[in-house]
Every structure is written in C-alpha cells, then in structure tokens.
C-alpha positions in Angstrom: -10.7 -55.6 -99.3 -8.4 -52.8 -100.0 -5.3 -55.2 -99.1 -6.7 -57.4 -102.4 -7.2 -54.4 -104.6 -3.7 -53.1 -103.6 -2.3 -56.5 -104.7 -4.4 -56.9 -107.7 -3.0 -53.5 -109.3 0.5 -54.5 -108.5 0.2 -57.7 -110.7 -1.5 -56.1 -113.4 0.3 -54.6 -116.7 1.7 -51.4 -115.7 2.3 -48.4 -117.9 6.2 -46.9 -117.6 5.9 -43.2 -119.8 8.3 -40.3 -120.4 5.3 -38.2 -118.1 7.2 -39.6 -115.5 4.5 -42.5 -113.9 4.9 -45.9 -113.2 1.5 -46.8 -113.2 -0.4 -44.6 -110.7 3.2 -43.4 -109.1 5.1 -40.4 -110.7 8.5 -39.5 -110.4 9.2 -36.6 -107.7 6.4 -36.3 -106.2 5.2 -40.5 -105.3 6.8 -41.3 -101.8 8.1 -44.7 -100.2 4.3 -45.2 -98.9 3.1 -44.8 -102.3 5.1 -47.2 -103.7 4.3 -49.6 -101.2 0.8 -49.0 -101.1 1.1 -49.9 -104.6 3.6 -52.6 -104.9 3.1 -54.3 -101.8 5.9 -54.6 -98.9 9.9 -54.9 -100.4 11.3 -58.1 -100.6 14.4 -56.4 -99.6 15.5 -53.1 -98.6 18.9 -51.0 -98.8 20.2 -47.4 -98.4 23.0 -46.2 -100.3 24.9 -43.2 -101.6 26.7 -42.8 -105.1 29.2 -39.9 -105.6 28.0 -37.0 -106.0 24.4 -38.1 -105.8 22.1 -37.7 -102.6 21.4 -41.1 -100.3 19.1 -43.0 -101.2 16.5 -45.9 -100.2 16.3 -48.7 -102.8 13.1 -51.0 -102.6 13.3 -54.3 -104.0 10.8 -56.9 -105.6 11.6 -60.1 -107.1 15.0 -60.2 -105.5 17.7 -63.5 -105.4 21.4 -64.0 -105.1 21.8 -65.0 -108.8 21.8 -62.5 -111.8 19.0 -63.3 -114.2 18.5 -61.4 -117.0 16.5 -58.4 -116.6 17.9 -57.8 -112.9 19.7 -55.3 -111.4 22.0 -54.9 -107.9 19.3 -53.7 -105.5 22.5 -51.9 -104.0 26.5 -52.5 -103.6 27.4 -56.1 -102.5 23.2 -56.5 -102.2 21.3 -59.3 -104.5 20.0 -58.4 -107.8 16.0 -57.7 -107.6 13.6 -57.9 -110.9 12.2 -54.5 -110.0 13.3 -51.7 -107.7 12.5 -48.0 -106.7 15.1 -45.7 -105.5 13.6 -43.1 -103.4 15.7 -39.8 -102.6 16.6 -40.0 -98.6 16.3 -36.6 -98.5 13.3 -35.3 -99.9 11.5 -38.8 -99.7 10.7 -39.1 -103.3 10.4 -41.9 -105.9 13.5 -40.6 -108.5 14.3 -44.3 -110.5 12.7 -47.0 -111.4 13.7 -50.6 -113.1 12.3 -53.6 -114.0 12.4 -56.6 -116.2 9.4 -57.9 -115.2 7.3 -57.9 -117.8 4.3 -57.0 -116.3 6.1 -52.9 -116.8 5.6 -51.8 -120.0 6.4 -48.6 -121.8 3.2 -46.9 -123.4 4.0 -48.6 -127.1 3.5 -51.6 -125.8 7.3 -52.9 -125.2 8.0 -54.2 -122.2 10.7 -57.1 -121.2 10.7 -60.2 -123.0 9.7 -57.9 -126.5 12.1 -59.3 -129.5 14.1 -56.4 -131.1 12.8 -56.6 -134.3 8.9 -55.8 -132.4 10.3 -53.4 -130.2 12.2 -51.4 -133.2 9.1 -50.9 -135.1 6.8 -50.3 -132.3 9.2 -47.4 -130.9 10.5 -46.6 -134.4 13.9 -46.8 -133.7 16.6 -48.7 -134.6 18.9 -50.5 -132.1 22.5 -49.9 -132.5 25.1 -51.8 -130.1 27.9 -49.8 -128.6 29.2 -50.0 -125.1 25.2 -51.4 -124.3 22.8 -52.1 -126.4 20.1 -49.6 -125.6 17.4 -47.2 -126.9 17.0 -43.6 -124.9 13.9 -41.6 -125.2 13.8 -38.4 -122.9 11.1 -35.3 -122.1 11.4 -32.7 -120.1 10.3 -34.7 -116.7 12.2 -37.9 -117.2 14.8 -40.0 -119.5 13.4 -44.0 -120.2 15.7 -46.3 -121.3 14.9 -49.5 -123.0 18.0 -52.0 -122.3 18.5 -55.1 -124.8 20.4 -58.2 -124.4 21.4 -61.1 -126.8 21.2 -61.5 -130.3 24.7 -60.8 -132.7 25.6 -57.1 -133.8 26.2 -56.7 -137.5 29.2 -55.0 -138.3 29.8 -52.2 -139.7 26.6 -50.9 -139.0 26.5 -51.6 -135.1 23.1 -53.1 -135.5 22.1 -55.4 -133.0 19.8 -58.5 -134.7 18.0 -60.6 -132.4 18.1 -60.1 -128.8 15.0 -58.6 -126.7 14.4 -56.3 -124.2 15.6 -57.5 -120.6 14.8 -53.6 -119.0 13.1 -50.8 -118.5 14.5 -47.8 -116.8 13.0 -44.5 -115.8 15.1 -41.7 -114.4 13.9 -37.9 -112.9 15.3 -35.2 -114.7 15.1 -33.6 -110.9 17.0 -36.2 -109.0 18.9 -39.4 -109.6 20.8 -41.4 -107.5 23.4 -42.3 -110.2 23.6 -46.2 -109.6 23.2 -46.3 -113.7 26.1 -43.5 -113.9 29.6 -44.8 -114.4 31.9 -43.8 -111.6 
C-alpha cells in the first residue's frame, strides 16, 4: 500500500516555492532517500562535479536521448531528463531541482506549458528576452527561475510575446552544483 501512495503523490500536482520545497521535499535538508521515496526509483543516474562547485548526484525522471523542450542534460555527455534533482555528494542533500513536467508548479499556479501572457499576470511580472528569456524570483532560502521558450521578442523593449514556460528551476541559496552557471 505504501508503494501506491508513494506513486500516487509523485504523479500528482506538485508545489515548487521560494520556501525552498518541492512538494513535501525542501532544499538542504531532503536526502537522496527522500527524493526517491517520493519520486519513485531514477530513470537514470549520474555523478558530476562543476568548477568550483562540490560533486554531486543528479537523479533523473522522464529521461531520453533527444532534447525536448522543457529538458535538461541530466549530466555532461548524459541524456536530457524532464525532471532531475542534484543532491550535494558531500553532505547528501537535495540543493537543485528542474522540471518541465507540468505536473511542478510554482505556488501562483504557473507551471510548464503556461502561455506568457498567463504566466506574466499571474506572477506580475513582465518577461523581457536577453541572453534567455527568464523570470527570477529569490528569498532568503532559495532563487526559482521560471524559463520561457518561443514566441518573437519585440524590439526595442526586449519583450518577449508569445512563448510559454518550458521550466522551472529551484536553487539553495546554501549549495549549488553550478550546472546552470556559465563556465
């Protein structure tokens, strides 16, 4: 029975906040059991280590060889997975999270699949394009970032019009393993 419950929370609509939970996990202090014992076994598994960051065990669900949107390299040269935690090798912790599965969603509501224009008004922000077309929210436990793709950017004003959200992204202010960082 427990084994059914497990998987029953795992496919239901998940709250990501800016408290720094992923559904009943929370940054820093979950651990690789948790996340299992709440996502179910890892499609795939990888360790890895970015400069200046500390090694780290990446767990991925919804995982292929192609890149569709709303995925993410579960680690160098590994496939892309829909969602994956990072867990910090040395103290065991959860410290990232990403998905653009759209059963994640942030605590407006916006989750991937949400057309800007929804998301905009929901978070009350606008979306303006630049290197990526995102929208960063931060507290003092954790940064969230809601990632965008598609749509045209108006020019001057850098607006992006159309599109949706592909991502979600939750960092520890504690720890990272910098795989979002540019090297």
């Amino acid at each position: 029975m427990t084994t059914l419950c497990r998987s029953l929370n795992a496919r239901a609509s998940q709250v990501v906040s800016l408290d720094g939970r992923i559904g009943p996990l929370q940054l820093d202090v979950s651990d690789r059991a948790a996340v299992v014992a709440f996502a179910g076994k890892p499609q795939l598994e990888a360790s890895g280590h970015m400069t200046l960051s500390a090694p780290y065990d990446a767990l991925g669900y919804g995982c292929s060889r192609r890149t569709p949107p709303g995925s993410f390299r579960l680690a160098p040269e590994k496939p892309f997975c829909r969602t994956i935690f990072w867990i910090n090798a040395r103290t065991g912790r959860l410290e990232t999270f990403f998905s653009g599965d759209p059963r994640y969603s942030e605590t407006h509501g916006v989750r991937a699949g949400t057309v800007t224009a929804v998301a905009e008004r929901l978070l009350r922000k606008r979306v303006l394009a630049g290197c990526e077309a995102n929208l960063y929210f931060t507290s003092p436990q954790a940064d969230l970032t809601v990632v965008f793709a598609g749509g045209h950017v108006l020019n001057p004003s850098r607006r992006l019009v159309g599109g949706r959200v592909v991502a979600l992204v939750l960092h520890s202010k504690r720890s990272d393993p910098g795989v979002f960082d540019c090297e």
